[in-house]
C-alpha positions in Angstrom: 91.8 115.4 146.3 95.4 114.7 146.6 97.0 116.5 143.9 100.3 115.1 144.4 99.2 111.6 143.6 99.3 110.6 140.0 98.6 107.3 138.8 100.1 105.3 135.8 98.1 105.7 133.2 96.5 102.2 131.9 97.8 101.3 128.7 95.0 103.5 125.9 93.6 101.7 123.1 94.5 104.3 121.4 98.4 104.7 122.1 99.1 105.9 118.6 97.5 109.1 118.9 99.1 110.1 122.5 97.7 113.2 123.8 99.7 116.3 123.6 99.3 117.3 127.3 100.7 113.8 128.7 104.2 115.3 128.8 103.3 118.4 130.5 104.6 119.5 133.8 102.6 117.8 136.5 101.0 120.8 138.1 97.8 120.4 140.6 95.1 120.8 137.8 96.8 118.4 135.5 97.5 115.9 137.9 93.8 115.4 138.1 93.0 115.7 134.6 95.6 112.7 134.2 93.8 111.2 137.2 90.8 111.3 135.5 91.7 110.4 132.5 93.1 107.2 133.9 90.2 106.3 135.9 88.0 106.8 132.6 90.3 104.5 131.0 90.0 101.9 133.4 86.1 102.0 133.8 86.1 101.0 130.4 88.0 98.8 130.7 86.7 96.8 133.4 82.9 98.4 133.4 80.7 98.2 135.4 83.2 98.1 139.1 83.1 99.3 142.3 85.0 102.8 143.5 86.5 100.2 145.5 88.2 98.3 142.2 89.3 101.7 141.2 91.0 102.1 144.0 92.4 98.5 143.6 92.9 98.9 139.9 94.5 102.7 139.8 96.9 102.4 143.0 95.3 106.2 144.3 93.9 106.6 147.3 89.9 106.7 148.1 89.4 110.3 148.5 91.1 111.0 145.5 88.9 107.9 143.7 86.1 109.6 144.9 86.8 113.1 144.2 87.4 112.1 140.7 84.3 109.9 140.5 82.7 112.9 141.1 83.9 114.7 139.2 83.2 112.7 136.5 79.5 112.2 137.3 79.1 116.4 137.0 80.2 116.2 132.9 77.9 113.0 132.5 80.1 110.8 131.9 79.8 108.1 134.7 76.3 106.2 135.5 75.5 105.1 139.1 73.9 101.8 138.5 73.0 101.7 142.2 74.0 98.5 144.8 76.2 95.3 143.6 76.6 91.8 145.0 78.0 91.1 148.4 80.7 89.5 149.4 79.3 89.8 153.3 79.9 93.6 153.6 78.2 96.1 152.5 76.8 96.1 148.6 79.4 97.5 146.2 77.8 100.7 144.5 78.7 99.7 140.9 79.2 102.3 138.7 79.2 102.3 134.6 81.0 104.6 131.3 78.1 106.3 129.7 79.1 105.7 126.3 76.3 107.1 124.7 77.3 110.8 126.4 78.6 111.5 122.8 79.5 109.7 119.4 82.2 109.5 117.1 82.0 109.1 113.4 84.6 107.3 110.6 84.6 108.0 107.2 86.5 106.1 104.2 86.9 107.8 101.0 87.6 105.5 98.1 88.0 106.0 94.5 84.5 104.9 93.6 83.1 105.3 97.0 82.4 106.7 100.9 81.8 104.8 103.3 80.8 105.7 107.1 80.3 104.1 110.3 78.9 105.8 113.5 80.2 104.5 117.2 79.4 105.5 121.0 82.4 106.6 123.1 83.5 102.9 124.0 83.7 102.2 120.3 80.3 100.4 119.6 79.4 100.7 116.2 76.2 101.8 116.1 75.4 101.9 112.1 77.3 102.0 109.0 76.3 103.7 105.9 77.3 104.0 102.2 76.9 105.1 98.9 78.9 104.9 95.3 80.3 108.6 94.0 78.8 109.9 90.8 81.1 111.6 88.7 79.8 115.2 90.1 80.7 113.9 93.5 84.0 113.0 93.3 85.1 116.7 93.9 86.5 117.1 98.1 83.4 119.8 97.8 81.2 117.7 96.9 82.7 114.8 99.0 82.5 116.6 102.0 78.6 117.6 101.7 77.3 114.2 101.0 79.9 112.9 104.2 77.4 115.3 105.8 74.8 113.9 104.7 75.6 110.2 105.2 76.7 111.6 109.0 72.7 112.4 109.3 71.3 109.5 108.3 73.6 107.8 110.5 72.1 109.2 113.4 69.2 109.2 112.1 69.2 105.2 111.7 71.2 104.9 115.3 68.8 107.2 117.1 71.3 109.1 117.7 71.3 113.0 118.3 73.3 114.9 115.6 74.6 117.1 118.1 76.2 114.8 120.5 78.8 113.8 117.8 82.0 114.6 118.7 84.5 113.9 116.6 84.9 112.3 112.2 87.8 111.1 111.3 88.1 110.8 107.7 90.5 108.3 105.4 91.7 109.6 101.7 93.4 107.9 99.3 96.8 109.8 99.4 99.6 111.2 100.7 98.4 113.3 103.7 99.9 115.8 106.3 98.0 115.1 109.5 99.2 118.1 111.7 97.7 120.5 108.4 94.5 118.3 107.7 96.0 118.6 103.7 95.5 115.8 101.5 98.7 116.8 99.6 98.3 114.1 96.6 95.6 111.6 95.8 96.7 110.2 92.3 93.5 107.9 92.2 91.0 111.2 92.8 90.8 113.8 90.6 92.0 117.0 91.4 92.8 116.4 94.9 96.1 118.4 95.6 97.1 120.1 98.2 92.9 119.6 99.7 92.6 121.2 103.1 90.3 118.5 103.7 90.1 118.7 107.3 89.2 122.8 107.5 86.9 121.5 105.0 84.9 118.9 107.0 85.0 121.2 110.0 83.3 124.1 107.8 80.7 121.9 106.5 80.0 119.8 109.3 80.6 122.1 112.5 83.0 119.1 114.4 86.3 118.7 114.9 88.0 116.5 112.8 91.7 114.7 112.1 92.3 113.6 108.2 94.1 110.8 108.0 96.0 108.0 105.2 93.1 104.9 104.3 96.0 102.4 104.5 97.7 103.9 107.8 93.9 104.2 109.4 93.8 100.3 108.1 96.9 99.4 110.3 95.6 101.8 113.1 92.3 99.3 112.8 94.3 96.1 113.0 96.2 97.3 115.9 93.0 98.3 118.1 90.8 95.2 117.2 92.2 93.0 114.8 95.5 91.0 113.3 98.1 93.1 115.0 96.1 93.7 118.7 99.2 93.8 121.1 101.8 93.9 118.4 104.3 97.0 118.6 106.2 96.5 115.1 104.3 95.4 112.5 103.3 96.9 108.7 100.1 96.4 107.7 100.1 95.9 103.1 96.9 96.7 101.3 96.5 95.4 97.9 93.2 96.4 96.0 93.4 99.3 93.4 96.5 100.6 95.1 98.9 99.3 97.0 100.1 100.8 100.4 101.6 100.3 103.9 101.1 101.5 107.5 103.6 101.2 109.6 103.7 100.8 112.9 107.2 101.0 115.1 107.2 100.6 119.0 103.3 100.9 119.3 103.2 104.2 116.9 102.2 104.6 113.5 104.9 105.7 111.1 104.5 108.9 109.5 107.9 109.8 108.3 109.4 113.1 107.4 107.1 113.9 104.6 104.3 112.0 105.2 104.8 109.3 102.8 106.1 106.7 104.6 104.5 103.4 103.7 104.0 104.4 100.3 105.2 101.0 98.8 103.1 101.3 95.6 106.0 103.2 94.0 108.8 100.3 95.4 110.7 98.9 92.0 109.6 95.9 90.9 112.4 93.3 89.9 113.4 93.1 86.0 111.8 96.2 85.4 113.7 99.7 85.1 113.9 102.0 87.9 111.3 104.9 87.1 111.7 108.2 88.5 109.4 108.9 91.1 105.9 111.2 90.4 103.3 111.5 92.7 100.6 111.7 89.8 101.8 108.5 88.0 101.1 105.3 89.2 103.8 103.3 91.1 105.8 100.2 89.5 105.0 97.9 92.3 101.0 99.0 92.6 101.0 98.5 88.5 102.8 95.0 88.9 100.2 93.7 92.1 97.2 96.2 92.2 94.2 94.5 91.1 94.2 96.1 87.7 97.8 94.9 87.3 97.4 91.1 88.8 94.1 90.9 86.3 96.8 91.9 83.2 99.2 89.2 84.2 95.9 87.0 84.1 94.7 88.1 80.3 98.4 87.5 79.4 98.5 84.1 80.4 95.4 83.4 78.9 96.8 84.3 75.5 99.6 82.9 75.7 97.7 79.7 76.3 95.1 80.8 73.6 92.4 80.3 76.3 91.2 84.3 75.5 88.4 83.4 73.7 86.9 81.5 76.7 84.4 84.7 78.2 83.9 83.4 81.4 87.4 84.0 82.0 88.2 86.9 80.9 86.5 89.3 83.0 87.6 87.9 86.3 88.3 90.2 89.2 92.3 89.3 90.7 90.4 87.6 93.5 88.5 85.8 91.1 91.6 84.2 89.6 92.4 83.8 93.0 89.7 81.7 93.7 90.6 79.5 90.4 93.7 78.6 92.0 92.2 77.4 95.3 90.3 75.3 92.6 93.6 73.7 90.6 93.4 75.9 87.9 96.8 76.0 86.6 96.7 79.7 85.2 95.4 81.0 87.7 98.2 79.3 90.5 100.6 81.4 88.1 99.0 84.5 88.7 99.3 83.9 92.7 102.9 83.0 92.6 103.4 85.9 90.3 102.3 88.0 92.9 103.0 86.5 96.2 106.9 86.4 94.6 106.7 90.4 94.1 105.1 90.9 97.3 107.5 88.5 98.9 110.3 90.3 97.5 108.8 93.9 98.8 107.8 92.2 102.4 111.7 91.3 102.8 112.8 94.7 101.7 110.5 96.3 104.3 111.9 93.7 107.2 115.2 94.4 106.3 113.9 98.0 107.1 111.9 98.1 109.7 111.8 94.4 111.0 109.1 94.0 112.1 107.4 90.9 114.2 104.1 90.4 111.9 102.8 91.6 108.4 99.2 91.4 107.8 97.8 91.8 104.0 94.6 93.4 103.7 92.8 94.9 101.2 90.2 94.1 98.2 92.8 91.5 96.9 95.7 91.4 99.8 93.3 89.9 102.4 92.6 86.6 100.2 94.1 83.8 101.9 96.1 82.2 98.9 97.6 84.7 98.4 98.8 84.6 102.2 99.8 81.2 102.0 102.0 81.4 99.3 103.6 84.8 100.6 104.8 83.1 103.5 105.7 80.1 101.9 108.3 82.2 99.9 109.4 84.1 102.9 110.1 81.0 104.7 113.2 80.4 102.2 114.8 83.6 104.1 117.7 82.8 106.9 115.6 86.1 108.5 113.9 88.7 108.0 111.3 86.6 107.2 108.2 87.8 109.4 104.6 86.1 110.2 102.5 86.8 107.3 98.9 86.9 108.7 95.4 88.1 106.8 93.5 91.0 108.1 91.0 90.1 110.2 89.1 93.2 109.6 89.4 93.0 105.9 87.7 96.2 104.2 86.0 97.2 107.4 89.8 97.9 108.7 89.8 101.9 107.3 86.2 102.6 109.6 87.8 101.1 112.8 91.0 102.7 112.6 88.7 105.9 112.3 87.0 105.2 115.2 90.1 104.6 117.2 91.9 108.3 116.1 88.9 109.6 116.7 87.9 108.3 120.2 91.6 109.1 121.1 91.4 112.7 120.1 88.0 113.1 122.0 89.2 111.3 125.0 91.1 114.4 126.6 88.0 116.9 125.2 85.9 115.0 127.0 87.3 116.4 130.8 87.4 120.2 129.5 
């Protein structure tokens, strides 16, 4: 091989986890890790293809094509699917990604509960699996033992061997340092501070794994296969329970400083008091437009119409009311512009911010599309920072692809050592 040849990478699927050893010094042995990285890359993207289209594809040079073709076929990575069509010459040999070398596994904890989804290496989702907490399993012990076993039936339902998983990546509910693994605060959990979560997972379930922020592996979803594919700037709002952002700025998720940025459930609301800030109290803004806080404004109405006596309406979910107001009901198109003007009023803060192109709602309650319509209805009365308002397209199954993304990014360089 030509060490001194080094192709431009592809752009990854997975730009917002960039590996650590892309900015080291090109020396021989990473020149052709890069190399085959890149080729990798570009076999999945356009797979099955000839040598010749990587050549075509990459910009290297056919020795060094084939010397990393090989190399690639030695870890069991590449399948030969034998002779192509002709053109008139001789038949292409074709070759294919073996996706199912290995697996990589998601993992959503919510407040009530876990979900899971197993995928091969080109992100195929191979099974999902779930189950609600009991209240002795809502412990990150406990959590962590029955991820395990979800993990197993997974592969057990995929036919897939438990040993070839590579890599969970696993969503909590809170503020979270990704470099440490630590959920530092989870104020809808109890007793989750300061939870080395990812030591945990790795103890109990003998993989590597990253711990990451539900709402931030939301946008990370939306930005690999849904609302915000091919969008650099964009925050991603989840309204359900909570209320949270991920942020994404020049094709990167947003971490901040501290790890809370995009914590927008403790943004002030307007007409109400600035409260100090406390990770283990709820937020003003996820009290005002959390689901909990959207069904209040609904029981309120209703008595103030003296239509609380009417049962069928008074244990509606938020996206019930929701659905009222698709219908005409009056009450219930209160409720919406109630919220869409408090979310309107956040979604201009944040563009005055971070101005981004697109903000997609997801969520529980944020996905519903009234809500949308009315949110960007109100925006439109802006001069600017008025950004598109779009509904996730991946609604709740946003958290499990985002998973499978970090994760087949953080396997992607393992898989050439």
């Amino acid at each position: 091989m030509n060490t001194s040849e080094k192709m431009r990478l592809p752009n990854s699927s997975f730009a917002q986890y960039p590996a650590e050893h892309e900015t080291r010094p090109s020396r021989p042995a990473h020149l052709r890790q890069v190399n085959a990285r890149g080729l990798l890359r570009l076999l999945r993207e356009h797979n099955p293809c000839s040598k010749a289209d990587l050549v075509r594809l990459s910009g290297l040079s056919a020795p060094t094509v084939s010397s990393a073709v090989a190399h690639l076929e030695s870890l069991g990575l590449i399948e030969n699917l034998g002779e192509g069509e002709s053109n008139g010459g001789r038949p292409p040999g074709l070759l294919r990604f073996h996706a199912s070398h290995g697996y990589v596994a998601g993992a959503d904890i919510g407040g009530t509960r876990l979900r899971m989804i197993l995928a091969d290496l080109n992100g195929k989702v191979i099974t999902q699996w779930s189950t609600q907490f009991t209240d002795k399993q809502r412990t990150p012990k406990a959590v962590c033992s029955l991820m395990h076993d979800g993990l197993k039936v997974m592969c057990q339902e995929g036919s897939a061997s438990l040993k070839k998983v590579l890599h969970i990546t696993a969503g909590a509910p809170g503020i979270t340092n990704v470099n440490s693994g630590v959920v530092l605060s989870a104020p809808n959990l109890k007793d989750w501070d300061n939870v080395p979560l990812r030591t945990m997972i790795e103890k109990e379930m003998g993989i590597l794994a990253v711990v990451e922020n539900d709402t931030n592996l939301a946008a990370v979803g939306e930005h690999w296969r849904g609302s915000a594919a091919g969008v650099e700037d964009f925050v991603f709002i989840a309204l359900g329970t909570g209320v949270g952002a991920g942020i994404f700025l020049r094709d990167r998720l947003h971490h901040g400083a501290n790890w809370s940025a995009g914590e927008i459930g403790y943004m002030a609301v307007s007409g109400s008091a600035r409260s100090t800030l406390q990770v283990h109290v709820t937020g003003q803004l996820e009290r005002a437009i959390g689901g909990l806080g959207i069904e209040k404004e609904w029981m309120r109405l209703l008595q103030r119409d003296r239509r609380s006596h009417e049962a069928a309406l008074t244990n509606l979910r938020a996206t019930e009311v929701f659905d009222l107001a698709v219908d005409g009901d009056r009450l219930a198109g209160e409720v919406v512009q109630y919220t869409a003007q408090i979310l309107a009023n956040c979604i201009s803060d944040l563009a005055l911010a971070f101005d981004p192109e697109v903000v997609i709602l997801g969520g529980g309650v944020g996905s519903h599309g009234e809500l949308c319509r009315v949110t960007e209805k109100l925006l439109q009365r802006n001069e600017f920072a008025r950004p598109m308002v779009r509904s996730s397209s991946l609604s709740t199954q946003a958290q499990l692809h985002g998973a499978v993304s970090v994760s087949l990014s953080e396997t992607e360089c393992k898989l050439l050592s």
